[in-house]
C-alpha positions as CSV (number, residue, x, y, z in Angstrom):
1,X,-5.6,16.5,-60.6
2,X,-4.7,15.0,-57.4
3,X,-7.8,13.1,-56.4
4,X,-5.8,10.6,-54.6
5,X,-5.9,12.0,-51.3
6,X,-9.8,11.8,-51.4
7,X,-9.8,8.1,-52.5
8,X,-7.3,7.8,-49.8
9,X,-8.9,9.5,-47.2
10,X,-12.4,7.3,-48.2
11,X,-10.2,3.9,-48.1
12,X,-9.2,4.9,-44.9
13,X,-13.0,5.6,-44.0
14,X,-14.3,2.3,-45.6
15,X,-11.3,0.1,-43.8
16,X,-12.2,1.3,-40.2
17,X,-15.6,0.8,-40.6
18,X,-14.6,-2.8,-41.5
19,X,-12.7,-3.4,-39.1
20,X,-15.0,-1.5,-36.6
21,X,-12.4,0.5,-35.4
22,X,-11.4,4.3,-35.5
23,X,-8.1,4.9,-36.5
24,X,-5.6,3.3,-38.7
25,X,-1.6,3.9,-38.1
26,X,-0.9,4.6,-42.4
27,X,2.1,2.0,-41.5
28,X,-0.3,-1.1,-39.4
29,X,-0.5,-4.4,-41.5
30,X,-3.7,-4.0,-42.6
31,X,-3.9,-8.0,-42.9
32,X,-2.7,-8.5,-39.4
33,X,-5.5,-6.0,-38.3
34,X,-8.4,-8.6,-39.6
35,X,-8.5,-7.3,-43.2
36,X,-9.4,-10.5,-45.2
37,X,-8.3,-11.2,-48.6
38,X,-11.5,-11.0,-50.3
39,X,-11.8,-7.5,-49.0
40,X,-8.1,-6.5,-50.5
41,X,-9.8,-7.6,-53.8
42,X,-12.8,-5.7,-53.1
43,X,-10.8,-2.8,-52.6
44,X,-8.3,-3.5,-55.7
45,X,-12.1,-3.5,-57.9
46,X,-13.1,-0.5,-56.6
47,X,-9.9,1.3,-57.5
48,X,-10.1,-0.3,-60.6
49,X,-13.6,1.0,-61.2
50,X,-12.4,4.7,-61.0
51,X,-9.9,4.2,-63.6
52,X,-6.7,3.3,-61.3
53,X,-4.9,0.3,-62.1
54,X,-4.0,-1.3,-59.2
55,X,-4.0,-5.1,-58.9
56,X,-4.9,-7.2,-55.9
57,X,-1.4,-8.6,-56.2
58,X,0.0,-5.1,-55.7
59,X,-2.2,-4.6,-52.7
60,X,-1.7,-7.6,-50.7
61,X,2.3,-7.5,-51.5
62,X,2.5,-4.8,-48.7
63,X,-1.1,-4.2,-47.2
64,X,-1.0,-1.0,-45.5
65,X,-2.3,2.6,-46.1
66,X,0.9,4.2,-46.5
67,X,2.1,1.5,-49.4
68,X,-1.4,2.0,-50.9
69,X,-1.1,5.4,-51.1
70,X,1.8,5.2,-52.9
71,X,0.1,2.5,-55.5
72,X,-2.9,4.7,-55.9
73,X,-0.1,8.0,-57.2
74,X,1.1,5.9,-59.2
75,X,-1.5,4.7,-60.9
76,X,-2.6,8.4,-61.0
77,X,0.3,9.5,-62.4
78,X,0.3,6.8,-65.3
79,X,-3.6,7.9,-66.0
80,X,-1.8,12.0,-66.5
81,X,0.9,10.9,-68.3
82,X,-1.2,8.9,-70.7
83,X,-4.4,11.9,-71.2
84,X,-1.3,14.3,-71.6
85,X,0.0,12.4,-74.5
């Protein structure tokens, strides 16, 4: 099923165009980068919207792409585990 990378890869997308800039380092503080709170939660909603459960608590506790990647498989792998049941 795997359809982290793309939400990954679009996070990515949506962050530097925030931040008006054209790469992220997966490992950068996105907070320290000019990421605001507000758009953590943003981000946390829209996650939440495609069925991941990921809470803005979970994404400001380490804010960077790497961390969040690891967040979204895990809320991807909770989402298998519970349609395989």
């Amino acid at each position: 099923m795997c359809k982290n990378n793309s939400i990954v890869e679009k996070l990515k997308s949506d962050i530097c165009s925030l931040l008006s800039i054209k790469e992220i380092n997966e490992f950068e503080n996105l907070v320290k980068l000019g990421i605001s709170s507000i758009n953590v939660m943003s981000i946390a909603n829209k996650l939440r919207r495609q069925g991941l459960a990921v809470s803005f608590g979970q994404l400001m506790q380490n804010p960077s792409l790497s961390n969040w990647k690891l967040i979204i498989e895990s809320a991807e792998k909770t989402e298998i585990d519970l349609n395989l049941m």
